[in-house]
C-alpha positions, 0 to 999 in steps of 0.5 A: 500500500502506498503511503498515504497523503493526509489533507490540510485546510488552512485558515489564516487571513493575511493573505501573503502569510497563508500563501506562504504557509501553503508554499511551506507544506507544500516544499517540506514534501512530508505526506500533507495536502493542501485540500483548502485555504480560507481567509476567515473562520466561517470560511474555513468552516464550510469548507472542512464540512465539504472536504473533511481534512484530516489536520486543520491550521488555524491563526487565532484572530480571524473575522466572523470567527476566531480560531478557537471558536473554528476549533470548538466547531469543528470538533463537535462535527468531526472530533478525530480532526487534527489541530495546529494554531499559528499566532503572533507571540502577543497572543501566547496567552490566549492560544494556550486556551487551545491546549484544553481543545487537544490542539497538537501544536502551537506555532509562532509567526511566521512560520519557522520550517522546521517547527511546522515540519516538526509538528506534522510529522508528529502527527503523521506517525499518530495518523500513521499508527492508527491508519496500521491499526485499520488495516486488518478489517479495512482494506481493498479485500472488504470492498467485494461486501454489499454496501450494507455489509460494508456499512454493518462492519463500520458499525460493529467496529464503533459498537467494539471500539467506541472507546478508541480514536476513530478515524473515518478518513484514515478507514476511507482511505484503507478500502480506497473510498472517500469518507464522503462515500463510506458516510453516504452507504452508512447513512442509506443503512442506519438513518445517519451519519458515522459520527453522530452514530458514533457520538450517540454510542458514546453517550448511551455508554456514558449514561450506563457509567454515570447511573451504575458508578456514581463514584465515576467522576466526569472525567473517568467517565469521559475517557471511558467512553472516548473523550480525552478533554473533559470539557469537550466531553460535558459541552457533548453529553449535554447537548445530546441529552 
């Protein structure tokens, strides 16, 4: 199997340093794909739904949507995406902030090379593992399955692996599909998407800890069922009950 080119979107809106950022991706040669960039975090937005990148870099002050704001969302979408913030070093304080979202990496601009090739390759051996982790259940062998049987063994594999990182784009990727496919037979299957399926999952578990382990604290429980970040894991459970 060839190695795997994992796909970028860039918000940033200063134009000469977005244009440069991408230029740096783009010569540092190191499996990263610029799939998108965008001037401002609504932007960005939009396009991460359509695209569905596997790593977002983000600046911290944008219009209509600062980067924070654009990370909170994009979690709540797609809580497997990576994260890197790239700020000026008056904000330090504030991208720190980011550390609560499980951001990867925070960069200083500009930009140095070598941090920013430090830190995607950091998180192309996380993607890397995972995508290896994969690759016994799906591979190009579980394409010659009905779309339905495809479909029931994504969603075996969330019902046994709810607790794990999951990531849709790297399972994709494994059988040669795109997500977007993998997302439209599992919607014609169980009435909606792989993540709000598996966001369900995770909080039905979650209600069975919380009622029979009173002693759980919020934390245990979140990491039980797949969330790392306590807060992320409240503002979820929350909203779905």
């Amino acid at each position: 199997m060839s190695e795997a080119q994992y796909t970028v979107v860039i918000a940033e809106d200063e134009e000469l340093l977005l244009t440069n950022l991408v230029n740096k991706i783009e010569t540092l040669d190191v499996g990263f794909t610029v799939s998108g960039k965008s001037q401002t975090g609504v932007q960005a937005l939009d396009l991460i739904k359509v695209l569905k990148p596997d790593l977002l870099i983000t600046d911290i002050r944008m219009p209509l949507m600062d980067g924070l704001e654009l990370i909170k969302e994009v979690k709540e979408h797609f809580p497997l995406t990576q994260f890197i913030i790239t700020s000026g070093f008056s904000d330090f304080e504030y991208a720190k902030a980011g550390i609560t979202l499980g951001v990867s990496d925070y960069l200083l601009k500009p930009v140095d090379p070598e941090e920013l090739k430090k830190s995607l390759l950091k998180i192309k051996t996380k993607l890397h593992a995972e995508q290896q982790n994969y690759e016994s259940i799906f591979n190009p062998a579980a394409t010659r399955n009905s779309p339905a049987a495809i479909a029931e063994l994504l969603k075996n594999y969330f019902v046994e692996n709810y607790h794990q990182d999951i990531n849709l784009n790297l399972i994709a990727q494994n059988m040669n599909y795109s997500s977007s496919y993998l997302t439209k037979i599992f919607c014609q299957q169980y009435d909606c998407t792989p993540s709000k399926y598996l966001i369900s999952l995770r909080i039905q578990k979650a209600q069975q800890l919380l009622s029979h382990h009173p002693e759980y604290s919020i934390r245990q429980v979140g990491e039980a069922v797949g969330y790392e970040d306590q807060g992320y894991f409240s503002r979820i459970f929350k909203k779905q009950t």
